[in-house]
C-alpha positions as CSV (number, residue, x, y, z in Angstrom):
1,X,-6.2,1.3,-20.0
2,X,-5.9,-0.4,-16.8
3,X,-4.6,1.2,-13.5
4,X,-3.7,0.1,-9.9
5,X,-5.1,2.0,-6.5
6,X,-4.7,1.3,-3.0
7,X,-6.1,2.7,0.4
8,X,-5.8,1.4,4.1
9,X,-8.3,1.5,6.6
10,X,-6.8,1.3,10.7
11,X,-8.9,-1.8,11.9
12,X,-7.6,-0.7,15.7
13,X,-9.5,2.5,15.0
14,X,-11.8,2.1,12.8
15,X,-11.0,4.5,10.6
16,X,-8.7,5.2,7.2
17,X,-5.4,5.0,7.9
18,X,-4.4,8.8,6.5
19,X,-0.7,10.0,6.0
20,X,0.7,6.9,5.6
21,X,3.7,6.4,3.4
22,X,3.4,4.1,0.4
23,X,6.1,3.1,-1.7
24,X,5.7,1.2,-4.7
25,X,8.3,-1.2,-6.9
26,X,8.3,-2.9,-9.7
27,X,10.4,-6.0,-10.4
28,X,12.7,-5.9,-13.4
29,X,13.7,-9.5,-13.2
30,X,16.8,-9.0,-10.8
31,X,15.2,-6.6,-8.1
32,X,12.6,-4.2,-7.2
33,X,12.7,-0.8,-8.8
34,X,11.4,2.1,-6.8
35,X,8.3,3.4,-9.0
36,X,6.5,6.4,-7.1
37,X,5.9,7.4,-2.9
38,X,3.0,8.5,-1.8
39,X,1.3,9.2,1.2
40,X,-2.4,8.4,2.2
41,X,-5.1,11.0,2.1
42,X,-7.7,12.0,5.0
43,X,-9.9,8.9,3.6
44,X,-6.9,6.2,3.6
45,X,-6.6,6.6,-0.3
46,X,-4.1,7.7,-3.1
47,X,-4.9,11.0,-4.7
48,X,-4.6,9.8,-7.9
49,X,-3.8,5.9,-9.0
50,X,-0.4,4.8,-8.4
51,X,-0.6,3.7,-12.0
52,X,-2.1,4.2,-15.3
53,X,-2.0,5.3,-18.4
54,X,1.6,3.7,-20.2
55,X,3.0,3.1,-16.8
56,X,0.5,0.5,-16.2
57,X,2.4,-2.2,-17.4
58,X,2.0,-6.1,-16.4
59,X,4.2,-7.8,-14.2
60,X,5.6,-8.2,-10.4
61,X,4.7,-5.3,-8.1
62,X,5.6,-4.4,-4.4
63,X,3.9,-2.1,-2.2
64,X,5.8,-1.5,1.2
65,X,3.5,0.5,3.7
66,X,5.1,2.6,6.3
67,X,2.7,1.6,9.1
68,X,4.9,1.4,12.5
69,X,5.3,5.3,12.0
70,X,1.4,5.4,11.2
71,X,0.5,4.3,14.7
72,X,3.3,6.0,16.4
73,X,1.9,9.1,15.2
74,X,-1.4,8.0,16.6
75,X,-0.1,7.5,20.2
76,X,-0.3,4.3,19.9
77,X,2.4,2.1,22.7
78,X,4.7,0.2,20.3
79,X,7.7,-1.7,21.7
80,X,11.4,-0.6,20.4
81,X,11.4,-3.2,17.7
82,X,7.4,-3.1,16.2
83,X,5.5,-5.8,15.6
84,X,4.7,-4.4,12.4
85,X,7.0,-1.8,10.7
86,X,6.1,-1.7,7.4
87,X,3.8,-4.0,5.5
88,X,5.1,-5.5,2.2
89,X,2.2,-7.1,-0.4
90,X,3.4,-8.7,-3.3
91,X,1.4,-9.3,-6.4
92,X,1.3,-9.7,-10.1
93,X,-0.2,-7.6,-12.3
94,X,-1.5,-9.5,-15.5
95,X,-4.7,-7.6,-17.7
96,X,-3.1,-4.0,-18.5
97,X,-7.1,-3.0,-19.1
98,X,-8.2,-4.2,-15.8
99,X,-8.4,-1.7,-12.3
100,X,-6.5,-3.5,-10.0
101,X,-7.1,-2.3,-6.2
102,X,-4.9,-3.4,-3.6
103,X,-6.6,-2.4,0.0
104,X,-4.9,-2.9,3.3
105,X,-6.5,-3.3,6.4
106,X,-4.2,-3.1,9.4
107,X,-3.7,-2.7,13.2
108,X,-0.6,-2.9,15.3
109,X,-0.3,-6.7,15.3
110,X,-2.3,-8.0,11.8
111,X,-2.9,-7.3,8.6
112,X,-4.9,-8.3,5.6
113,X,-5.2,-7.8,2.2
114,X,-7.3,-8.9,-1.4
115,X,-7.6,-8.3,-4.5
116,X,-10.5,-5.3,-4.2
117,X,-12.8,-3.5,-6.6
């Protein structure tokens, strides 16, 4: 059975970007459904996958990560309005037995993201 994990790692810091909100959707072919919250552990990662077993189903996924509220919370200066509040990523999820990992590497002003391992 396949599952799909995530983690972020603070590329202003250095460091995994822990306590960060993470919501994730699913699209049912009008909109996106909320599927589960979670929030980032001391190493940037989920404590368990955000899905597996029969709720690892294919299809068109959105994770939305809180990250404004992230650096705040680190002291970091933002303006009123943030560069970057939260980060959306969407993707498709095709193989239901394949691990699909979904990193994000962020700072204040850029982000990344690939298909991980």
């Amino acid at each position: 059975m396949g599952k799909l994990t995530t983690h972020v790692l603070d590329t202003m810091a250095g460091l995994p970007g822990s306590e960060i909100k993470v919501e994730l959707f699913r699209y049912d072919g009008e909109q996106y459904q909320p599927v589960t919250t979670v929030v980032t552990n001391f190493d940037g990662r989920t404590d368990a996958p955000l899905l597996e077993g029969n709720d690892f189903k294919a299809g068109k996924y959105q994770l939305v990560f809180h990250v404004a509220d992230y650096f705040k919370g680190k002291g970091v200066k933002l303006d009123d309005v943030a560069f970057l509040d939260d980060v959306v990523i969407r993707f498709g999820l095709n193989d239901e037995d394949s691990h699909y990992h979904v990193p994000l590497l962020v700072s204040p002003y850029s982000f990344s993201t690939y298909r991980g391992s």
